[in-house]
Gaussian input, Z-matrix of N, CA and C with variables (Angstrom, degrees):
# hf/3-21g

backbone

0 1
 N
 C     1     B1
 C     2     B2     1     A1
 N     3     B3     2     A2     1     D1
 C     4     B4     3     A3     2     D2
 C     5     B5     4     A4     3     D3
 N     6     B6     5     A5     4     D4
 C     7     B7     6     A6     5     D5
 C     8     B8     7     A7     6     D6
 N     9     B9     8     A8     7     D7
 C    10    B10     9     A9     8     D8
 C    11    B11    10    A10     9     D9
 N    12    B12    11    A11    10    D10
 C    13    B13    12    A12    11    D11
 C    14    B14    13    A13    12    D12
 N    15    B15    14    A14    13    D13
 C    16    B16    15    A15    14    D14
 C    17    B17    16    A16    15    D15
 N    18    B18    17    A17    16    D16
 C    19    B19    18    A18    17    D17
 C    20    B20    19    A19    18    D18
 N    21    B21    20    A20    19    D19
 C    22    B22    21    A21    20    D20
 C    23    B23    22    A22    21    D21
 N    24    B24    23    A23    22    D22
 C    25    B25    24    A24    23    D23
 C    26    B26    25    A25    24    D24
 N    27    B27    26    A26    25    D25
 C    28    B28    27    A27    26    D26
 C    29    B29    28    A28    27    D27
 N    30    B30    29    A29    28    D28
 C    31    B31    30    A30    29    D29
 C    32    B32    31    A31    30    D30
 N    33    B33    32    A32    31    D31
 C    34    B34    33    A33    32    D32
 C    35    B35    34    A34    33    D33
 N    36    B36    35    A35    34    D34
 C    37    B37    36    A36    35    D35
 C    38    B38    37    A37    36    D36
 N    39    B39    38    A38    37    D37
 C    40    B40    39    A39    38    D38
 C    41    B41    40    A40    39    D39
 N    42    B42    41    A41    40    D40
 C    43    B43    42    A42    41    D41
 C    44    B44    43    A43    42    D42
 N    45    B45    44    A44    43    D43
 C    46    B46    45    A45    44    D44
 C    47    B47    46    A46    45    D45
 N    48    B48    47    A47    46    D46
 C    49    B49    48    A48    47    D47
 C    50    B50    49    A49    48    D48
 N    51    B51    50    A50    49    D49
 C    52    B52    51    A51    50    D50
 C    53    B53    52    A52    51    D51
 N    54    B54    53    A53    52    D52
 C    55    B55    54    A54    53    D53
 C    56    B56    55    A55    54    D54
 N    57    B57    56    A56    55    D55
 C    58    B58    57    A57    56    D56
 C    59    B59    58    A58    57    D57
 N    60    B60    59    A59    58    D58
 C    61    B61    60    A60    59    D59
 C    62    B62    61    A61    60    D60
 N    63    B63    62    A62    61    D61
 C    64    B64    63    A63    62    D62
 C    65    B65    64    A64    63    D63
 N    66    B66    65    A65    64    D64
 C    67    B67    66    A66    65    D65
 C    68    B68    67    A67    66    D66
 N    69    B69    68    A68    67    D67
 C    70    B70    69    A69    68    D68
 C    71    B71    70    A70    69    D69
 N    72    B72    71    A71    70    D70
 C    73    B73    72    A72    71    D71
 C    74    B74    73    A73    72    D72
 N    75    B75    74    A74    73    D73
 C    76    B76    75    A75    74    D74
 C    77    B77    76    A76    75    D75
 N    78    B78    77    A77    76    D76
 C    79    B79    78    A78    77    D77
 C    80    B80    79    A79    78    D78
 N    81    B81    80    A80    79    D79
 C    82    B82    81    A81    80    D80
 C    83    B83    82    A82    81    D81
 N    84    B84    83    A83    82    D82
 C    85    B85    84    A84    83    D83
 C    86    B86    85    A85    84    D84
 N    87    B87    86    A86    85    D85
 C    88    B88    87    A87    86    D86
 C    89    B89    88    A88    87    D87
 N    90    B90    89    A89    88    D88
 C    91    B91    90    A90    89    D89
 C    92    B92    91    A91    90    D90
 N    93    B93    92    A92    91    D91
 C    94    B94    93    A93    92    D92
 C    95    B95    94    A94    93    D93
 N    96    B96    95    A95    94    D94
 C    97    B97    96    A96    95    D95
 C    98    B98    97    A97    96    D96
 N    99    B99    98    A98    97    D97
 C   100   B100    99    A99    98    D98
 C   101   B101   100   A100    99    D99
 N   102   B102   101   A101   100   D100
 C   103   B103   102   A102   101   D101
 C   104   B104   103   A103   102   D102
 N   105   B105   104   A104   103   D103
 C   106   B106   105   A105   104   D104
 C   107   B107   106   A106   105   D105
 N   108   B108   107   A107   106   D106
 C   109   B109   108   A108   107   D107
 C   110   B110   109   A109   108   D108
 N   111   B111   110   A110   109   D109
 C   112   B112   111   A111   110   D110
 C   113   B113   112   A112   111   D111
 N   114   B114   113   A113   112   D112
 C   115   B115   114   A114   113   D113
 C   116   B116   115   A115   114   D114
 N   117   B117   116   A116   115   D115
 C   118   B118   117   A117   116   D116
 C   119   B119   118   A118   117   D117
 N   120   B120   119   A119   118   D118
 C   121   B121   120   A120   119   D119
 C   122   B122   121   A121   120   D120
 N   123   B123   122   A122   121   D121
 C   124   B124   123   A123   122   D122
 C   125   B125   124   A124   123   D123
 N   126   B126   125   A125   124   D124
 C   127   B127   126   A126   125   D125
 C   128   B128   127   A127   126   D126
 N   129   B129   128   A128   127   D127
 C   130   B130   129   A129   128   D128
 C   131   B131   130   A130   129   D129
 N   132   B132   131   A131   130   D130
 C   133   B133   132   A132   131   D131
 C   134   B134   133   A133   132   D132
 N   135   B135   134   A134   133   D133
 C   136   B136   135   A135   134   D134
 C   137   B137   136   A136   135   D135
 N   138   B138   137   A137   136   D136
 C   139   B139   138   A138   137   D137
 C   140   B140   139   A139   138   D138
 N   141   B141   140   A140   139   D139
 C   142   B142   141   A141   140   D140
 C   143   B143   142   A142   141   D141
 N   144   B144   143   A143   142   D142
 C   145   B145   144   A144   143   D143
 C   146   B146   145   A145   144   D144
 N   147   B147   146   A146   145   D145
 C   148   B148   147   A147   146   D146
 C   149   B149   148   A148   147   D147
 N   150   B150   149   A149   148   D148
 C   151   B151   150   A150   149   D149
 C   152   B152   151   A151   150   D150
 N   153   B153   152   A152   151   D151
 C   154   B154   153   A153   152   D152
 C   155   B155   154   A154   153   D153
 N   156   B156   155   A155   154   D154
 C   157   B157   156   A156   155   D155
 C   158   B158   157   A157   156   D156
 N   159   B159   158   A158   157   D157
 C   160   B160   159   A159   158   D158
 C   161   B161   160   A160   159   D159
 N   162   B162   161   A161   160   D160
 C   163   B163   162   A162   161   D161
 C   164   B164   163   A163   162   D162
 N   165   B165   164   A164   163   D163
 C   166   B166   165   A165   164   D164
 C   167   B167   166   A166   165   D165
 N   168   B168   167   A167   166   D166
 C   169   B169   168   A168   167   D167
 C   170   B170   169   A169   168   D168
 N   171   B171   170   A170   169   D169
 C   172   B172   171   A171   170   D170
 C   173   B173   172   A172   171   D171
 N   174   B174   173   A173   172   D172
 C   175   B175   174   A174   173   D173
 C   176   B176   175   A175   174   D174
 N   177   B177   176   A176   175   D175
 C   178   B178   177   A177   176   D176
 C   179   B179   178   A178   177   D177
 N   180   B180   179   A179   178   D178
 C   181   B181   180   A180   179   D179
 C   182   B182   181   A181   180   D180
 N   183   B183   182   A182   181   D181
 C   184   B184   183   A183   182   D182
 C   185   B185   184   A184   183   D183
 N   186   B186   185   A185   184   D184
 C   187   B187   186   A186   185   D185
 C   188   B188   187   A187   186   D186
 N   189   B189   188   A188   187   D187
 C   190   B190   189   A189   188   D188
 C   191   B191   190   A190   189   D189
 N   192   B192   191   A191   190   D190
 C   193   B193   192   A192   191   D191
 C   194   B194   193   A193   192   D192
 N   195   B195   194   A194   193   D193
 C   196   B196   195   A195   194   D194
 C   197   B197   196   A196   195   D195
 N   198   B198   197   A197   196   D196
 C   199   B199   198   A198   197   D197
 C   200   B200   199   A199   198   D198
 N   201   B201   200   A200   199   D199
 C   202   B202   201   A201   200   D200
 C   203   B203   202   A202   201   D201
 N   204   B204   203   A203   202   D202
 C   205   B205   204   A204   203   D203
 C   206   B206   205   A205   204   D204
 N   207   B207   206   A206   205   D205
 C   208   B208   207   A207   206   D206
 C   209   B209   208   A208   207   D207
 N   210   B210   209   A209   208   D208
 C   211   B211   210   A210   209   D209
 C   212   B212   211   A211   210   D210
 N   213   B213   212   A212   211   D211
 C   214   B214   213   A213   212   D212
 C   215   B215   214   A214   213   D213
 N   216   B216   215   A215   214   D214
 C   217   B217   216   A216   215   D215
 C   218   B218   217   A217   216   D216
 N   219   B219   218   A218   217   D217
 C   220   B220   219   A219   218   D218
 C   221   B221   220   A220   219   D219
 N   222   B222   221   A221   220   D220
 C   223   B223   222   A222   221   D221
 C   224   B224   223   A223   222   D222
 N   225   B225   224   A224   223   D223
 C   226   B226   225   A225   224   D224
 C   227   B227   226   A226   225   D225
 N   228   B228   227   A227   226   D226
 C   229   B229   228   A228   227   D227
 C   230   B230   229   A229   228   D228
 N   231   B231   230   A230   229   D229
 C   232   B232   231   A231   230   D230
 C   233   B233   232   A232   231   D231
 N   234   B234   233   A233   232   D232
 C   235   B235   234   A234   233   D233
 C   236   B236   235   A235   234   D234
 N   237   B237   236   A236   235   D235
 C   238   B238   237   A237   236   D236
 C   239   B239   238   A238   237   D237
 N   240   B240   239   A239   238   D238
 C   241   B241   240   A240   239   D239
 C   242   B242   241   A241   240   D240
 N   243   B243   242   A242   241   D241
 C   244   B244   243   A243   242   D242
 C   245   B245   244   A244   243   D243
 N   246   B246   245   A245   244   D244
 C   247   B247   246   A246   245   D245
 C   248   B248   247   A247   246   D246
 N   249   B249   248   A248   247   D247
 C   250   B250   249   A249   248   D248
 C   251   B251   250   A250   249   D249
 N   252   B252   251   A251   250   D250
 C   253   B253   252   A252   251   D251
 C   254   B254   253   A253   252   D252
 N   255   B255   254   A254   253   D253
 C   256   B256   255   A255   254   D254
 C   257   B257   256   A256   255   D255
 N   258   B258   257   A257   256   D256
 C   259   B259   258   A258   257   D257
 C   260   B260   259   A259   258   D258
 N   261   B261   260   A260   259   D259
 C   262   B262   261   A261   260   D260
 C   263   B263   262   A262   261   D261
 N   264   B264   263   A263   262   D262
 C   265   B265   264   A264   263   D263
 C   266   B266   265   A265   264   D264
 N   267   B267   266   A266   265   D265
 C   268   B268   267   A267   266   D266
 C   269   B269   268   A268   267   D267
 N   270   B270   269   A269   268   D268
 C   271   B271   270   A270   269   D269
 C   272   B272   271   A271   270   D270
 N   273   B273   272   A272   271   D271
 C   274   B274   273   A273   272   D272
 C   275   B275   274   A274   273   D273
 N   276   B276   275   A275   274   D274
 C   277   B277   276   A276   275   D275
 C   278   B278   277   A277   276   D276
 N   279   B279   278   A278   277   D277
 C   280   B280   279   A279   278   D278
 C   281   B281   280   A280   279   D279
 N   282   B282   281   A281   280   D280
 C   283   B283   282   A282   281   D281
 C   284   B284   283   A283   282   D282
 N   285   B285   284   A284   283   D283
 C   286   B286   285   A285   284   D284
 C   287   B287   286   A286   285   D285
 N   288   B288   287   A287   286   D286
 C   289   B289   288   A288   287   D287
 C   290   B290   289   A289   288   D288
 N   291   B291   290   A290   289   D289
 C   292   B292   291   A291   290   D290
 C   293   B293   292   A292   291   D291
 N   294   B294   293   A293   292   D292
 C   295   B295   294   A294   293   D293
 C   296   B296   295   A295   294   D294
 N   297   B297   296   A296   295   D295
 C   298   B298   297   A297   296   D296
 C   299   B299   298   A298   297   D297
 N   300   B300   299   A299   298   D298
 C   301   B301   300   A300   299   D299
 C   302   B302   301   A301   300   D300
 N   303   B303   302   A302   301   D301
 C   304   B304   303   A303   302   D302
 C   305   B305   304   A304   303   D303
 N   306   B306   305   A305   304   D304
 C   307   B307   306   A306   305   D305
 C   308   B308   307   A307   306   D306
 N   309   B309   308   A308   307   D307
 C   310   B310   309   A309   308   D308
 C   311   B311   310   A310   309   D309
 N   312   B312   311   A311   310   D310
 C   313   B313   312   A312   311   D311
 C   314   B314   313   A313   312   D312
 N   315   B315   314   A314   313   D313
 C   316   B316   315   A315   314   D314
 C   317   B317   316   A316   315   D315
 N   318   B318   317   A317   316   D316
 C   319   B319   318   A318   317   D317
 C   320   B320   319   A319   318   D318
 N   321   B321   320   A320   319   D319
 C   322   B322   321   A321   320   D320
 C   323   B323   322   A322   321   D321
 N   324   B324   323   A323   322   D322
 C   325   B325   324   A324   323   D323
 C   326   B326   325   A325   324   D324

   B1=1.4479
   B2=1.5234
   B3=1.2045
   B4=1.6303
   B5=1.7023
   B6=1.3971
   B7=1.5762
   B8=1.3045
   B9=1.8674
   B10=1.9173
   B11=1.5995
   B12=1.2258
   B13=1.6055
   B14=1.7744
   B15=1.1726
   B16=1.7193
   B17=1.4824
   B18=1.5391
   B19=1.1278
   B20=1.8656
   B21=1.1827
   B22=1.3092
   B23=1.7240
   B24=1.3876
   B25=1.6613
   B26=1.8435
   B27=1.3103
   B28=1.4871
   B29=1.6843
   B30=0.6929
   B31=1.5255
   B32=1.8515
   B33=1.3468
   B34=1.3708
   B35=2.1622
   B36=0.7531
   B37=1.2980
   B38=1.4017
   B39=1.9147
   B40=1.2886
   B41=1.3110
   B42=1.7415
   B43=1.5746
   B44=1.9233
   B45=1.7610
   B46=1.6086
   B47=1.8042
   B48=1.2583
   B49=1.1417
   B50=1.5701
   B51=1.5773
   B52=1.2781
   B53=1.9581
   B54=1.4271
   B55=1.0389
   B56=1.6022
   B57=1.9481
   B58=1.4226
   B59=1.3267
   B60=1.5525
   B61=1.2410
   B62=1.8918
   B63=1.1717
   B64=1.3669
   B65=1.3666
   B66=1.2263
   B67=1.5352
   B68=0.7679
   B69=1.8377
   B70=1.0273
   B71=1.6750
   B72=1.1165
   B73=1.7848
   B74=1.5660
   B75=1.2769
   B76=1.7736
   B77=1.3606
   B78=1.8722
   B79=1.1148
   B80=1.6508
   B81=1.4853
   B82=1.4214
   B83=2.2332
   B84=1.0155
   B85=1.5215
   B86=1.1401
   B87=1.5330
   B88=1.3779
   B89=1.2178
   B90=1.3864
   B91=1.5562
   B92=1.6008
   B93=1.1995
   B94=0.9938
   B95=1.3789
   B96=1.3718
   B97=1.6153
   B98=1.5919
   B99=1.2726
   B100=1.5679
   B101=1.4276
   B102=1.0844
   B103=1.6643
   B104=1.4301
   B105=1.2272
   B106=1.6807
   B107=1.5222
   B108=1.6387
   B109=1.8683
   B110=2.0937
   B111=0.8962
   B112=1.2231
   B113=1.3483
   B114=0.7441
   B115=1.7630
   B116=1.6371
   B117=1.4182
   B118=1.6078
   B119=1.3097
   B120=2.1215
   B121=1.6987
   B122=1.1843
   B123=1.5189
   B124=1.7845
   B125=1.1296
   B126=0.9437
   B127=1.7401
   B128=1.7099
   B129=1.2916
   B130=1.0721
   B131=1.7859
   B132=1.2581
   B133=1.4145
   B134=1.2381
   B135=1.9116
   B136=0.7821
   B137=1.6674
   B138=0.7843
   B139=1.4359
   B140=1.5426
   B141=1.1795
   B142=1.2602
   B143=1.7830
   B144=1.2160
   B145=1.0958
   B146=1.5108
   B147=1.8427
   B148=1.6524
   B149=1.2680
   B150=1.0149
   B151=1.9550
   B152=1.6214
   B153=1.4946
   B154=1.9376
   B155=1.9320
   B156=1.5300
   B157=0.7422
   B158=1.3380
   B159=1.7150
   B160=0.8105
   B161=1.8289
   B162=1.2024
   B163=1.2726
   B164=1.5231
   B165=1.0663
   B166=1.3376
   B167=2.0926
   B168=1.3660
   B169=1.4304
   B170=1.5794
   B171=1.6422
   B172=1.1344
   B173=0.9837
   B174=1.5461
   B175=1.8650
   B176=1.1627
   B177=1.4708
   B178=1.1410
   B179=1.6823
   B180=1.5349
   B181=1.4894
   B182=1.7058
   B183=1.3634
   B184=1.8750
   B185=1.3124
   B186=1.6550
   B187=1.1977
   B188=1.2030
   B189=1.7293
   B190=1.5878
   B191=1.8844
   B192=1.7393
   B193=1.3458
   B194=1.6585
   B195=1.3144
   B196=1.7401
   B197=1.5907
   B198=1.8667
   B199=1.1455
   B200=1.5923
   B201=1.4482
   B202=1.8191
   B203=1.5966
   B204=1.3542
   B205=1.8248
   B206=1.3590
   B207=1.6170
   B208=1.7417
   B209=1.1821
   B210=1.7350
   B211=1.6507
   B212=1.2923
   B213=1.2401
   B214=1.8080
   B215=1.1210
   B216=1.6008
   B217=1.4423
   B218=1.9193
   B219=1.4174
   B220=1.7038
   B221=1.1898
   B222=1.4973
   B223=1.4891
   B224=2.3942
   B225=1.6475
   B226=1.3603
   B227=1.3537
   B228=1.1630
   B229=1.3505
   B230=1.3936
   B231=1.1142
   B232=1.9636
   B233=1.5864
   B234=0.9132
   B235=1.8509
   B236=1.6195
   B237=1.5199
   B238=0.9069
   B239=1.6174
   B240=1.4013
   B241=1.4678
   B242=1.6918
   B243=1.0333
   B244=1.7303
   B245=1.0806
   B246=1.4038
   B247=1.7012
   B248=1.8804
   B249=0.9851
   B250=2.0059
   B251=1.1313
   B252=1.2907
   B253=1.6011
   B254=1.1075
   B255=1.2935
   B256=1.9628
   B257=1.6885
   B258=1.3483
   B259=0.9416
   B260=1.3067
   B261=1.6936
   B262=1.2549
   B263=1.2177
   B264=1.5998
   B265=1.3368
   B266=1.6162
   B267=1.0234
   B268=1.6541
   B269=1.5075
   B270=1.5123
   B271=1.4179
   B272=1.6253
   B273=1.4012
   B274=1.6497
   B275=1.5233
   B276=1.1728
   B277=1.5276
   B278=1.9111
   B279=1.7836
   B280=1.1215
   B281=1.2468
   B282=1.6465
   B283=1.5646
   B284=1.7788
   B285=1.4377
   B286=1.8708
   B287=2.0413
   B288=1.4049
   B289=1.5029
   B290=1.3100
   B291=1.5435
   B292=1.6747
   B293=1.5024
   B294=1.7079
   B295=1.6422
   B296=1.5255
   B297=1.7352
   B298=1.4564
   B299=1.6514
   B300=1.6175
   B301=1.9499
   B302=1.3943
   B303=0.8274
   B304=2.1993
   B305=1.1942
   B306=1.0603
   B307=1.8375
   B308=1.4515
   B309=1.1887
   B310=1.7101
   B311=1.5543
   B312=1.3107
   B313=1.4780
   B314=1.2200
   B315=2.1054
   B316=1.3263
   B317=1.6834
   B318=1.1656
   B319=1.7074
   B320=1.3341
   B321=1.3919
   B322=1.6563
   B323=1.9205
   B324=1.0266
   B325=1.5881
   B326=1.3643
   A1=109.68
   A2=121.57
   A3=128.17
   A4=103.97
   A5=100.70
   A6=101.86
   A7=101.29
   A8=108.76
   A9=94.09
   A10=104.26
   A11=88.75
   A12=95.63
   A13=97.42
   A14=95.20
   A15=76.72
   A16=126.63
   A17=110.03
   A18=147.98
   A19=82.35
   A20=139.54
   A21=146.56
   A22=118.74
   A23=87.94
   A24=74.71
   A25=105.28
   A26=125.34
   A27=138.16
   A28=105.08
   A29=133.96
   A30=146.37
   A31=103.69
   A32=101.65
   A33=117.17
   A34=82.46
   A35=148.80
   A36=152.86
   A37=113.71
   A38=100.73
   A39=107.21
   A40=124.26
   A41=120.44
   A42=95.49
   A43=109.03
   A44=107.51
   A45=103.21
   A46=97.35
   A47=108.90
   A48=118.31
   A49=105.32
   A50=128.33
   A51=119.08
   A52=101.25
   A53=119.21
   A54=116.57
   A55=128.97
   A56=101.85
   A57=92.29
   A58=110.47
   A59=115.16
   A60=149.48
   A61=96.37
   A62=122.67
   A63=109.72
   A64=116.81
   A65=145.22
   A66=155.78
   A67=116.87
   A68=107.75
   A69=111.88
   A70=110.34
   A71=129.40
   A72=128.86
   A73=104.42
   A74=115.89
   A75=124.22
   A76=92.70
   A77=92.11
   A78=131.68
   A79=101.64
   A80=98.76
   A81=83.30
   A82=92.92
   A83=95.44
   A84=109.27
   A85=107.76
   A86=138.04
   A87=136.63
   A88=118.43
   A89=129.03
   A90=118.59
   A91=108.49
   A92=141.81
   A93=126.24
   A94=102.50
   A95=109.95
   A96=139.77
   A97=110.80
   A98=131.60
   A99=128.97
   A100=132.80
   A101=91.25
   A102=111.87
   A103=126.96
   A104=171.90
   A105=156.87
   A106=102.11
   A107=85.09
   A108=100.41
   A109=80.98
   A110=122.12
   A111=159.34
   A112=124.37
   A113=136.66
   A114=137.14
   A115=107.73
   A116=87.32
   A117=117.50
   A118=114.97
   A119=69.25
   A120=92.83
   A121=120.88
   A122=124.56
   A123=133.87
   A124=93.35
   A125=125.78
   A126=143.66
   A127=114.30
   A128=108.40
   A129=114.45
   A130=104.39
   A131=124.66
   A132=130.01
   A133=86.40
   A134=113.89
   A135=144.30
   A136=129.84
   A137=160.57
   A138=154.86
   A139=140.85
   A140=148.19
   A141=149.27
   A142=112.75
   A143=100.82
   A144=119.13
   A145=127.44
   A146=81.67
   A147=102.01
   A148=112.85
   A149=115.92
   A150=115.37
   A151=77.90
   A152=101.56
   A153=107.15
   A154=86.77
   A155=124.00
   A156=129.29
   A157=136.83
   A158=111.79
   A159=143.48
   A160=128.71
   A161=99.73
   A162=125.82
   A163=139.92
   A164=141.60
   A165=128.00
   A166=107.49
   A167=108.23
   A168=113.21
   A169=92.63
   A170=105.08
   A171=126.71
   A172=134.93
   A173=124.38
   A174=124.17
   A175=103.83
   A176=112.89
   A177=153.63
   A178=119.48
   A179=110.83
   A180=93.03
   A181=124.87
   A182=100.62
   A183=111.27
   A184=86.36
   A185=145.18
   A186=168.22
   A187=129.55
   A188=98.33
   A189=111.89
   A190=87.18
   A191=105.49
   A192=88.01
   A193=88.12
   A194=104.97
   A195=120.39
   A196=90.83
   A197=107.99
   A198=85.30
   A199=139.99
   A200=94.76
   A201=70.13
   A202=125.31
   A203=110.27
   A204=108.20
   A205=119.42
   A206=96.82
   A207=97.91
   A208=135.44
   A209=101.89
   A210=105.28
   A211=101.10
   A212=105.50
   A213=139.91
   A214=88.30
   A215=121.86
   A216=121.57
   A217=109.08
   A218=109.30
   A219=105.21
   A220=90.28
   A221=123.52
   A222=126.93
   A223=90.62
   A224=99.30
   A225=82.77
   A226=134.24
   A227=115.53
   A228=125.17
   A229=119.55
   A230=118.46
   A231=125.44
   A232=105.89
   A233=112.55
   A234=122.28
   A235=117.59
   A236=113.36
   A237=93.81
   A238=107.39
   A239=149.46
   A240=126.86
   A241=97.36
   A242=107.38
   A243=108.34
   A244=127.12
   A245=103.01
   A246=122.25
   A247=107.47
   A248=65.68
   A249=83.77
   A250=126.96
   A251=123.27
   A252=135.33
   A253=114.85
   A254=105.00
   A255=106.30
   A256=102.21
   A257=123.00
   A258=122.69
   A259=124.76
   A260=139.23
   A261=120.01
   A262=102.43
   A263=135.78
   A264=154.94
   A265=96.06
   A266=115.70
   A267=124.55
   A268=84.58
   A269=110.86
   A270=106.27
   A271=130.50
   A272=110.26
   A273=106.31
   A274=133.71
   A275=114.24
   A276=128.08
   A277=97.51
   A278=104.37
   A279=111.06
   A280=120.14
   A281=131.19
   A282=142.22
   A283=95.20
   A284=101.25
   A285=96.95
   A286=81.08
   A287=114.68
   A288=102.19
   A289=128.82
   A290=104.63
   A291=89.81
   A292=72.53
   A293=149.00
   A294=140.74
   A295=89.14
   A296=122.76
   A297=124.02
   A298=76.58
   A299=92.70
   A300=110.65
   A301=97.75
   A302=83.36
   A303=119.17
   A304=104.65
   A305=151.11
   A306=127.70
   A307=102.09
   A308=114.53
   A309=114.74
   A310=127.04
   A311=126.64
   A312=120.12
   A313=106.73
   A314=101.25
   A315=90.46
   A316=134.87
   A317=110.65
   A318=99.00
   A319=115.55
   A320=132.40
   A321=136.20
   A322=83.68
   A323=107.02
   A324=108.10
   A325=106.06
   D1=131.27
   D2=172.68
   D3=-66.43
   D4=157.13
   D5=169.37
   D6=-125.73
   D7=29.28
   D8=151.36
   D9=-119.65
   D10=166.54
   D11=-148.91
   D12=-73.04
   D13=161.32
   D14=-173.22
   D15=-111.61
   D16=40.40
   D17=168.99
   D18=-74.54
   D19=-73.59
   D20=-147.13
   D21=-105.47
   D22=1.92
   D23=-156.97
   D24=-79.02
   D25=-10.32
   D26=165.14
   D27=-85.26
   D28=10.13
   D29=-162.49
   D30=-89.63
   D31=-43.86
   D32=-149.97
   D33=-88.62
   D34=-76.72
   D35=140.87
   D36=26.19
   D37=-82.41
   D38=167.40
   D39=-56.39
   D40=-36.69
   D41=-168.12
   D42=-91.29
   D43=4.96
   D44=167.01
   D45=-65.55
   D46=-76.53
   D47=-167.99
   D48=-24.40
   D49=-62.71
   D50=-156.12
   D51=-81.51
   D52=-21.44
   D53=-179.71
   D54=-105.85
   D55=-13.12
   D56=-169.10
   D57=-89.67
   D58=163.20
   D59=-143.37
   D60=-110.54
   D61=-39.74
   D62=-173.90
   D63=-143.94
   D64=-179.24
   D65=133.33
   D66=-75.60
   D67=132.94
   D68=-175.11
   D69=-128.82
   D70=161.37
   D71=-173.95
   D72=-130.55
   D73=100.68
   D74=167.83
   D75=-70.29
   D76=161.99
   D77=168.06
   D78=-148.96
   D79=101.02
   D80=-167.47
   D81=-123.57
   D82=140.93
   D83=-176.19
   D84=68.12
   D85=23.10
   D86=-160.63
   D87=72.44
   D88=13.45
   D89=171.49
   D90=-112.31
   D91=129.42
   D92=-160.89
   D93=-115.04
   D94=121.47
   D95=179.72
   D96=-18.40
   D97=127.56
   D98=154.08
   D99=-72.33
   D100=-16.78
   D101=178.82
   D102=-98.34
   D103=105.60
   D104=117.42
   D105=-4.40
   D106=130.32
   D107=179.63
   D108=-117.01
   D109=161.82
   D110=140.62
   D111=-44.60
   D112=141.46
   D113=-166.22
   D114=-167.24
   D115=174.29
   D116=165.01
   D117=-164.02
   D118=116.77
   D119=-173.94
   D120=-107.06
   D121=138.56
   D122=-166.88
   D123=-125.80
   D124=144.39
   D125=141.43
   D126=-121.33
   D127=124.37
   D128=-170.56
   D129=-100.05
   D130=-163.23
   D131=-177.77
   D132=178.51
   D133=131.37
   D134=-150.86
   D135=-131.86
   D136=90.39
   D137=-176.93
   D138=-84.17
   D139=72.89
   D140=-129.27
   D141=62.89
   D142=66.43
   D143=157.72
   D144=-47.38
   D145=-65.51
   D146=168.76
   D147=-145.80
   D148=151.57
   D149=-143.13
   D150=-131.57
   D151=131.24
   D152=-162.18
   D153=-162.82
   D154=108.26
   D155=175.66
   D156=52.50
   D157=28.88
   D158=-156.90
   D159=38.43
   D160=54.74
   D161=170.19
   D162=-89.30
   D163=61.14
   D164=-137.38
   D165=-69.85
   D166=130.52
   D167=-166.66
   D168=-104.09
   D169=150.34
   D170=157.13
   D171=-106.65
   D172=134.07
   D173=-170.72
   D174=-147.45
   D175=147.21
   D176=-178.43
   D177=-97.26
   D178=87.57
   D179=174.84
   D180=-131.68
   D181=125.01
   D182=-152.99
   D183=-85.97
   D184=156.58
   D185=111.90
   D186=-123.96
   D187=144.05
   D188=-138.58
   D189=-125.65
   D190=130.90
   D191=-175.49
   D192=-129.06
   D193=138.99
   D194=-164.93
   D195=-137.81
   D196=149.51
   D197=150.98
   D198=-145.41
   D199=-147.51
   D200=-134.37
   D201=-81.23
   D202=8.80
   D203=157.97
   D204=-71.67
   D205=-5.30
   D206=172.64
   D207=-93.31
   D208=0.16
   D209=162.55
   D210=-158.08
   D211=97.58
   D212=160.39
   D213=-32.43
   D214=140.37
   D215=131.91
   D216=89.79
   D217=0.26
   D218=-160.35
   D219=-76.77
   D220=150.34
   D221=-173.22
   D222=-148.80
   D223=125.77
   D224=161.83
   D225=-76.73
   D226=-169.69
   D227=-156.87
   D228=25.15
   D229=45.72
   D230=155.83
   D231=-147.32
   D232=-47.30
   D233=172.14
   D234=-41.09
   D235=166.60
   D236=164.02
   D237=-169.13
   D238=155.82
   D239=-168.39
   D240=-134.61
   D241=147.53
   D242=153.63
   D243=-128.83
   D244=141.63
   D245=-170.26
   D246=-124.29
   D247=129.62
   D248=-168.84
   D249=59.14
   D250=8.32
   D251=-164.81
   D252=123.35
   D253=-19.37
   D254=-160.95
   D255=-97.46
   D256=148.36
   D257=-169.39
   D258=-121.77
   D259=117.26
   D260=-148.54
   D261=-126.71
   D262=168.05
   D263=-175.49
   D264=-95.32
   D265=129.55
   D266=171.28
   D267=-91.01
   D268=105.80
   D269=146.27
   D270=-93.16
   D271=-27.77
   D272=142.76
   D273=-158.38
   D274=167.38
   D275=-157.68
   D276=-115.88
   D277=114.35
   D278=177.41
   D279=-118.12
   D280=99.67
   D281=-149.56
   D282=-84.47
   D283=138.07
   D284=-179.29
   D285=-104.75
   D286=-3.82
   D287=-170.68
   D288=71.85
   D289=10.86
   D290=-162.02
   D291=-137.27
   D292=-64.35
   D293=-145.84
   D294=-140.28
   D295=-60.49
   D296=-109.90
   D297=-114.41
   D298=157.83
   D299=151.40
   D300=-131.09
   D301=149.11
   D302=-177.12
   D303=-82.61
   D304=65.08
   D305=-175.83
   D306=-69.59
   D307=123.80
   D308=141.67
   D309=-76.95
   D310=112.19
   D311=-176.74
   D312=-111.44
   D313=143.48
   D314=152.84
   D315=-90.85
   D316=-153.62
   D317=-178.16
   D318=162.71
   D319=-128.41
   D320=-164.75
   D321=-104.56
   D322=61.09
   D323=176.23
   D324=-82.65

């Protein structure tokens, strides 16, 4: 039995498809996916991230939002997806419980 309600649980599907931005290829537990799931991908750019001796720092942060009947089993820090060739570390997985996952990736941070 799912514990999202199932008002939503096809929700997450439809709104990659009508909104996402890229393909994406899991590797999740070491087996690496046969299929492309759909996504939406952001990369942000950042400025005083962290303010350290009055220095202003720059960061880079990519998140990938898929959802989540489309990858059984994704767990961070062991997973991992690629988008366009490039290949990233799921450092974390953020559940809204209702369609979507949050990926946090790492990368050219």
């Amino acid at each position: 039995m799912s514990r999202r309600p199932s008002l939503f649980e096809g929700m997450g599907a439809e709104f990659s498809d009508a909104f996402g931005n890229v393909d994406a290829v899991f590797t999740i537990n070491g087996v690496l996916s046969p299929r492309t799931v759909r996504g939406i991908f952001r990369v942000w750019r950042g400025v005083d991230l962290v303010d350290e001796a009055d220095q202003p720092v720059e960061g880079t942060t990519h998140v990938l939002s898929v959802a989540a009947t489309d990858v059984p089993g994704l767990e961070s820090q062991r997973d991992l997806v690629a988008i366009d060739g490039v290949t990233y570390p799921i450092i974390n997985v953020s559940d809204d419980a209702r369609a979507m996952l949050k990926l946090s990736l790492s990368g050219d941070i």
